[in-house]
N, C-alpha and C positions, 0 to 999 in steps of 0.2 A: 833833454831831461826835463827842463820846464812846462813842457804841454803836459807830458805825463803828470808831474803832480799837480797841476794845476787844474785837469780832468779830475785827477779826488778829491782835490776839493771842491770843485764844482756843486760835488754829487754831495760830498758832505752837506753843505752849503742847502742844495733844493730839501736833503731829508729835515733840516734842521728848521724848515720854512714850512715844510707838510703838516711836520707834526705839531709846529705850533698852532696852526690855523683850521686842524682836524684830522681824522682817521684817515689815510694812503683810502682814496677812492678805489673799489674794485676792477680789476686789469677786465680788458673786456673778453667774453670767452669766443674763441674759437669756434667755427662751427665745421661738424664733423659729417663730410657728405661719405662717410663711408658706409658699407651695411654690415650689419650685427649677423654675423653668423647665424643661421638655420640650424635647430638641433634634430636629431635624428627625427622626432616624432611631429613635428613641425612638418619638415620634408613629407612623408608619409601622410600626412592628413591635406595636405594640399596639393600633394597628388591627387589623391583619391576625389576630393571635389572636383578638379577636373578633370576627371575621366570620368565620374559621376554625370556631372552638369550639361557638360558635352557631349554625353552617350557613346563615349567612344570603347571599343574593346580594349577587358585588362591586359590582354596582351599588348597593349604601346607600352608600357615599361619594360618590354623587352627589346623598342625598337633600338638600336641605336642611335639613328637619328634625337631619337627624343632622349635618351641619356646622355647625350654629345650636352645637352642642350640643359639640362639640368646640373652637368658636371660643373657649368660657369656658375652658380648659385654656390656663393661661398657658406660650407656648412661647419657645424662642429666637428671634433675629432672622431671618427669613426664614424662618423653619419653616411650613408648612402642608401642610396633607392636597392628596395629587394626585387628581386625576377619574380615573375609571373605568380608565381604556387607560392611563396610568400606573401607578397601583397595581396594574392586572395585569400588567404589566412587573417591578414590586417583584417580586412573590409568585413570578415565573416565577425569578427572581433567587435569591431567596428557598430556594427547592425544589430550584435547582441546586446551593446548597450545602447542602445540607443530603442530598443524592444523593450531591456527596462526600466528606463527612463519616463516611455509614453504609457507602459503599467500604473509606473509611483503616482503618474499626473495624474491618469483615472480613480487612484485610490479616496481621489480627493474632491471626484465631480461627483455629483448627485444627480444630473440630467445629462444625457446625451441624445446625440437622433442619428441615424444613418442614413447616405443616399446608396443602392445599388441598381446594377445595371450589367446585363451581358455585353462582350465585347468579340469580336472572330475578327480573325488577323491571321494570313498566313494558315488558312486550313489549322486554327487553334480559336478554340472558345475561352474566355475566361470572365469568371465572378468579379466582377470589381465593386468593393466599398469602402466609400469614406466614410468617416467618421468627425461629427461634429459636436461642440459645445461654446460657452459661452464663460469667462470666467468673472467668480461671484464677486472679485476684489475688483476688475476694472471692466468688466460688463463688454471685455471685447470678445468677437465669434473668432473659434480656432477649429482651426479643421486638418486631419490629418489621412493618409491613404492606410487605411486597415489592411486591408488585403484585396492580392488579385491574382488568384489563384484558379487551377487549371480545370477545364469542366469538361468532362466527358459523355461521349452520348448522349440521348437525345433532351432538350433543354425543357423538362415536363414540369410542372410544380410541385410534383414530391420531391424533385433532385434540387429546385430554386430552394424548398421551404429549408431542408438537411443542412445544404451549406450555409444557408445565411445566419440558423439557427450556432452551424458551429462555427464559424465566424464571430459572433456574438459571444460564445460560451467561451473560448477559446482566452478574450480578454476580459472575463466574469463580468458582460456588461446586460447580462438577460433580463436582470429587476431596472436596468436603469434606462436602457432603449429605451425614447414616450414615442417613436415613434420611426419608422422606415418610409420613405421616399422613395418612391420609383415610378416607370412612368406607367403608362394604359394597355401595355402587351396583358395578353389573358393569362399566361402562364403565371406573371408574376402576381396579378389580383386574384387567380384561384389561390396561387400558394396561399395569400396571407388571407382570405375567405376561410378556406380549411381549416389552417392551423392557428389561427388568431382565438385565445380563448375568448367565448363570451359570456360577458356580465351579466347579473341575472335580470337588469333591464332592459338591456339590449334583449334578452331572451323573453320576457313579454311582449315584447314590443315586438317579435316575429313572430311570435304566437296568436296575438292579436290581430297582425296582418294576413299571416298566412293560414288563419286557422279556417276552416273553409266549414258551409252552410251545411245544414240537416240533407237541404235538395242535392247539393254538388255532388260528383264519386270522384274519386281521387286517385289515377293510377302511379305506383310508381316502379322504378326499374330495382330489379333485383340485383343487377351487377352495380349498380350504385349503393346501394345498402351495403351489400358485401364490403365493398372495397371502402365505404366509411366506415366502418367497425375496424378495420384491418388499421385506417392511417388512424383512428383513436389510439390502438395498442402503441402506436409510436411513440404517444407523448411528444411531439414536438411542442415548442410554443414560439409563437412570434409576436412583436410586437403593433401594436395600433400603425396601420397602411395610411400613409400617404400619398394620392396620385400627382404626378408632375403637371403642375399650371399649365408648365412653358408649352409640355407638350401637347395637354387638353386645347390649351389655345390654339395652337401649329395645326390641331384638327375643325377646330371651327375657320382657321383661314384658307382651308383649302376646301375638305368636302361641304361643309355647312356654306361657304359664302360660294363656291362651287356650281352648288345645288340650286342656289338660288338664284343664278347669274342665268345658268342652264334654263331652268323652268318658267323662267321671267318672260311674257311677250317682247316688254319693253327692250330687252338686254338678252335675249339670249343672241340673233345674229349679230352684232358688233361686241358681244365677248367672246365671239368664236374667232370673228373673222381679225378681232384688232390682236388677239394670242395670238392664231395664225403665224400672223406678220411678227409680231417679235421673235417666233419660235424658228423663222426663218432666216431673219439677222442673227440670232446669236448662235447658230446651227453655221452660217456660214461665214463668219467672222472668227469660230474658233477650230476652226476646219482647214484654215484656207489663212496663209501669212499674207497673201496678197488683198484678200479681202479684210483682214485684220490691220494691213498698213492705209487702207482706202479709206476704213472710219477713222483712225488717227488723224488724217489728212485730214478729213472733213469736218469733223465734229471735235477736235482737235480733244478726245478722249479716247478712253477702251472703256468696248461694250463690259459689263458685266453679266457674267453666264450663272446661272441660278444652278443649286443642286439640288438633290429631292428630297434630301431627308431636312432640308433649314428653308422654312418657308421665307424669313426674312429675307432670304437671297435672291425668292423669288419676287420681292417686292422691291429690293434694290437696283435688281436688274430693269423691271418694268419704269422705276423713277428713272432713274441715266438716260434708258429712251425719249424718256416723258420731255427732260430737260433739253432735251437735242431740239432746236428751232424745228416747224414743222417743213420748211423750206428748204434746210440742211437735210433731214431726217428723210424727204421724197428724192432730194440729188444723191443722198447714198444708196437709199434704194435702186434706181435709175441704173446707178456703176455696178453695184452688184447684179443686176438682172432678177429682183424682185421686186413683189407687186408693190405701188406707192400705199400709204397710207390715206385713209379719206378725213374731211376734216371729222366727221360724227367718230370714226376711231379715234383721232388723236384728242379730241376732247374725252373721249370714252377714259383714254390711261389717265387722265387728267386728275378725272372724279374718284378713280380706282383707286389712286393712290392719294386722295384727301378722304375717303371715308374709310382706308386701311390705316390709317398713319397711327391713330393714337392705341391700334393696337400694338403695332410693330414700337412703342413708346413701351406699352407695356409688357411686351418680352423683355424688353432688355432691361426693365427692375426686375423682374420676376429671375430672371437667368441669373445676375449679380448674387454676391452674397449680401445674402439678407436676409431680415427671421421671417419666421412662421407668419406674423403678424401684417405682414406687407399684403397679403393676398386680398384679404378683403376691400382694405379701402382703394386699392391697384382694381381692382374689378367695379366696384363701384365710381369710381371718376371716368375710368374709359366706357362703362354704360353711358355714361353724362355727357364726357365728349364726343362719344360717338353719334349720340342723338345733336347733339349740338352743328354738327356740318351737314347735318339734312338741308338746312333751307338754301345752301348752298350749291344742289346739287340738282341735276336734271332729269327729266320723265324716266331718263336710260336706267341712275342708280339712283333713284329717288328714294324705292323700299330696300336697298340695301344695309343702313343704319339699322331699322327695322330687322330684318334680319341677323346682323349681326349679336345686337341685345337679346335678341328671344333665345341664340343658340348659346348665349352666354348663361342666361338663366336656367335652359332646360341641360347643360352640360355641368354649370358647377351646381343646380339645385341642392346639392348634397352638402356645399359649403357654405353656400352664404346664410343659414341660421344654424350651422354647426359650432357647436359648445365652445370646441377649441379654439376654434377661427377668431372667433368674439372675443376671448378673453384674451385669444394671443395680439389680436389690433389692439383693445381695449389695456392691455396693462404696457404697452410704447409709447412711452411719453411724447414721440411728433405724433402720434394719432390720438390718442386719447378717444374719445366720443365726438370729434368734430367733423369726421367723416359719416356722420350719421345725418343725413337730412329730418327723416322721419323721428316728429319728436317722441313718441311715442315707442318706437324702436328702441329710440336712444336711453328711455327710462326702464325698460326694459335690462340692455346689455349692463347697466347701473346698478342694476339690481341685483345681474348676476355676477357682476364683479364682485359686488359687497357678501353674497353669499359666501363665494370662494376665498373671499376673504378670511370669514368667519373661520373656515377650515382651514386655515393655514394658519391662521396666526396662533403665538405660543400661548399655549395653555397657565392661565394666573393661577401662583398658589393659593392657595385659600389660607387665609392668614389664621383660621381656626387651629391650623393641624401646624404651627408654628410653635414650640414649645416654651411655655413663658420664664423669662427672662429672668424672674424674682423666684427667689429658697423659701420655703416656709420659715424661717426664723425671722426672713424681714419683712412678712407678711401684713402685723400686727405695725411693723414704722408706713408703711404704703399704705394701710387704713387710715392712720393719721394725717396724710397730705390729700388735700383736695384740691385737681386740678382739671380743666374743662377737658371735656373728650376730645381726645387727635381726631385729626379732618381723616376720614378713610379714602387709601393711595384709589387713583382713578384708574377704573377698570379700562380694560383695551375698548374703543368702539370700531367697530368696523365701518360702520355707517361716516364716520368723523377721518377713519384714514382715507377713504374714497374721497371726500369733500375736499381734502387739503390738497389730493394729488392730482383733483381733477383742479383745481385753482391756482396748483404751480408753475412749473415753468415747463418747456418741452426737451429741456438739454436733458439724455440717456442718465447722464448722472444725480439727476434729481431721485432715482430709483433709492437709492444708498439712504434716503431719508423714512421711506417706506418698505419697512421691511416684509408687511405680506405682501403687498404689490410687488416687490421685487423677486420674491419667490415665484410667483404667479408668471412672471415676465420671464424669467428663468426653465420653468416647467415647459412653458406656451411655446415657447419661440424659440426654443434649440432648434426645432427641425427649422428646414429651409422648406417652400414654398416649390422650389423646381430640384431635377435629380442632374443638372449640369456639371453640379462640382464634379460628378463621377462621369462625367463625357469628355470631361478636361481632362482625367486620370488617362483615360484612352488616347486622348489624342498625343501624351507622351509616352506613352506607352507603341505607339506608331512611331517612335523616335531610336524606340528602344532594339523592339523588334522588327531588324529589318531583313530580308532575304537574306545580304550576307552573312548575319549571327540565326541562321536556320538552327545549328546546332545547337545554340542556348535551351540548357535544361531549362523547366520552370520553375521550379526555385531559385536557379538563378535571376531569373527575368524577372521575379517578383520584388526580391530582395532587391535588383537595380533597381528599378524603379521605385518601389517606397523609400529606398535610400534618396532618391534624385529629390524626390515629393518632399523629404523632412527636411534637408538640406535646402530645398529653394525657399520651403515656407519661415524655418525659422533660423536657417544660418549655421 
């Protein structure tokens, strides 16, 4: 019996010690490794990302397997995954808001730009455009998949100009487009040729060109005439055409530097014969396991094999060679049973790939998301450094550099003193006007920033049409006080916002202080510079559409996919 009370007292005893010397400290909490139930709608969205993300068929909700698998996910009461033709009900659900959602978001941009681009997969053609902007609260780029829908027959530019036009109208975005991207195929620069209205400057200004002398005759085609009157009646309208950099450039590294390589005394046999030879290693190293396990061995890498439509591959593949010792590079030759390499070849790849470099630098800004603004001074540094590894180089590629800048000039001629180009480098605070060597240039683009200015910035009341403040009754007490005149409020200068902007600092958010510069920056630089973002739409879209899901309608397939696109971009 005496343990026993002698246990309550104890206790008595320790409460009567706590609380004298302070509050019962809190007991420590338990930690709870269990998991919180899944409610029905929970279950059903996290489904659906993954079989979104993972491109798998809706029909896995019907495997077994996979419901075995999902049944250990402890959920609320009544919660379970629905079969097939339910969960595609969800998803269709799903997609509609998520349709109104990226409407509300547009209701509230003022600039947008579009990249488009055809796509064939599977004996199926399709329109693919993204769509991009820039928000005016945190100056980040957002970019979203508009559509990728089905194209039939033959891919002409009355059929480009129709869809893209309704594509555009479709999300009420026809006043706001500044601009469409795509790349150098004709079909799609007739389309936006045709149906692109023009200004009435732009319309002197081909007037004035093409307007032809007293001596000249001028013939022209009848079925041309026709058939322009006929696309008038359409009314189509498209926005201001952007050509893709990436791709303009991908054409000066192969036919323009090509060309030159070919026609050169110095460089046309050992650019023949040094391809040749790589075209024979990688021809029989992706051909052949055994000749593929023999460079392993030897050069204790893998070749890389180039494809035709990404030049860079082709200049990846020719470095890996380049890097392979020349002593290595003639014993793999040897085993495979092709010809060795000479040294004037293997110095040949040497050079090849030091006066390609800083192009193959600037694909890969130009491809990135990046604004409109990047193009110019991206083109102006690699003029610089590509003249710059001339003196580096030998009799073989000596006029190569030379070459290079001349086809850079005579191919983007049309940008580098193009309005928007300038204003779009000229209002991003890391460019500013310091990419401009020529000072003269430089006071120039200065100037026309400051114009642009002028028309952007908000119009000041006129403090006349202000209605005054005093009643005639106490007109006669306010003749009585005499007091110096107010300093009049200081009018906007434009001249004075350029000076400040051009003296602060280079961080993107320095804009937020300049608000015509920031509209400017806004306008200029939604569009992107290249039409990748919409090569990237394609290449999951090869994820999507694969032989097996042959039967996929297209509106299903489009709807996967821009479901996949909104989900990976923002969650």
């Amino acid at each position: 019996i005496y343990p026993r009370h002698l246990k309550g007292w104890s206790v008595k005893i320790l409460s009567a010690v706590t609380s004298a010397e302070g509050p019962t400290p809190p007991k420590q909490q338990k930690l709870d490794f269990g998991a919180k139930p899944v409610s029905d709608e929970e279950l059903k969205k996290l489904v659906a990302q993954y079989i979104v993300e993972e491109m798998l068929p809706i029909n896995t909700v019907d495997s077994p397997s996979f419901r075995a698998i999902i049944k250990k996910i402890p959920t609320s009461v009544n919660a379970e995954l629905p079969h097939r033709t339910t969960f595609t009900s969800y998803l269709e659900k799903e997609f509609t808001e998520m349709e109104r959602n990226l409407k509300a978001t547009l209701n509230e941009i003022d600039f947008v730009s579009t990249t488009a681009d055809i796509w064939t997969a599977n004996n199926r053609s399709y329109m693919g455009v993204m769509l991009h902007w820039i928000s005016r609260t945190t100056l980040e780029r957002h970019k979203v998949a508009l559509a990728c829908r089905r194209i039939r027959g033959r891919h002409t530019y009355d059929v480009i100009g129709t869809e893209i036009e309704n594509i555009h109208s479709s999300y009420g975005l026809l006043n706001k487009v500044v601009a469409t991207v795509t790349d150098n195929g004709s079909n799609f620069v007739k389309a936006f040729q045709v149906y692109h209205p023009v200004t009435e400057s732009d319309d002197e200004t081909e007037e004035e060109e093409s307007s032809p002398k007293d001596d000249d005759v001028t013939f022209s085609d009848l079925s041309e005439i026709l058939s322009a009157e006929n696309e008038s009646d359409g009314q189509l309208s498209l926005p201001p055409h952007r050509r893709c950099a990436s791709h303009t450039i991908n054409i000066i590294c192969t036919r323009d530097v090509e060309k030159h390589l070919t026609t050169n005394a110095e460089s046309r046999a050992v650019y023949r014969s040094s391809t040749a030879k790589c075209t024979a290693l990688w021809t029989k190293s992706s051909r052949s396991t055994l000749a593929s396990e023999t460079v392993e061995e030897i050069s204790k890498r893998k070749l890389l094999i180039p494809t035709a439509t990404r030049w860079n591959s082709f200049f990846d593949a020719v470095k890996r060679i380049a890097e392979i010792p020349m002593g290595e590079l003639n014993t793999l030759c040897t085993k495979l049973g092709l010809k060795c390499f000479k040294d004037q070849e293997y110095q040949f790849l040497h050079e090849y790939c030091m006066a390609m470099k800083p192009l193959t630098a600037a694909l890969d800004i130009l491809q990135g998301d990046c604004p409109y603004g990047t193009l110019l001074p991206t083109l102006e540094v690699l003029m610089q450094k590509t003249q710059a590894v001339k003196d580096d180089l030998s009799r073989m590629t000596a006029g190569l550099p030379d070459a290079i800048v001349q086809a850079i000039q005579t191919r983007f001629a049309g940008v580098l003193d193009d309005k928007d180009a300038l204003l779009a480098a000229a209002s991003c605070p890391k460019f500013k006007l310091r990419w401009l060597r020529d000072a003269g240039r430089r006071e120039r683009v200065k100037q026309l920033l400051t114009a642009e200015c002028c028309t952007t910035a908000p119009l000041v009341k006129n403090p006349a049409s202000v209605p005054s403040a005093t009643t005639s009754s106490s007109q006669g007490e306010m003749d009585f006080f005499t007091f110096e005149a107010e300093p009049e409020e200081e009018t906007y200068s434009a001249e004075k916002e350029v000076m400040d902007y051009l003296m602060s600092g280079y961080d993107l958010q320095i804009l937020h202080k300049f608000s015509s510069i920031k509209t400017i920056f806004l306008k200029y630089n939604t569009p992107t510079p290249s039409s990748a973002p919409v090569e990237r739409l394609f290449s999951l879209g090869g994820l999507v559409l694969t032989p097996k899901r042959h039967r996929l309608s297209d509106k299903r397939f489009e709807k996967l996919l821009r479901y996949y696109n909104f989900e990976h971009l923002y969650g």
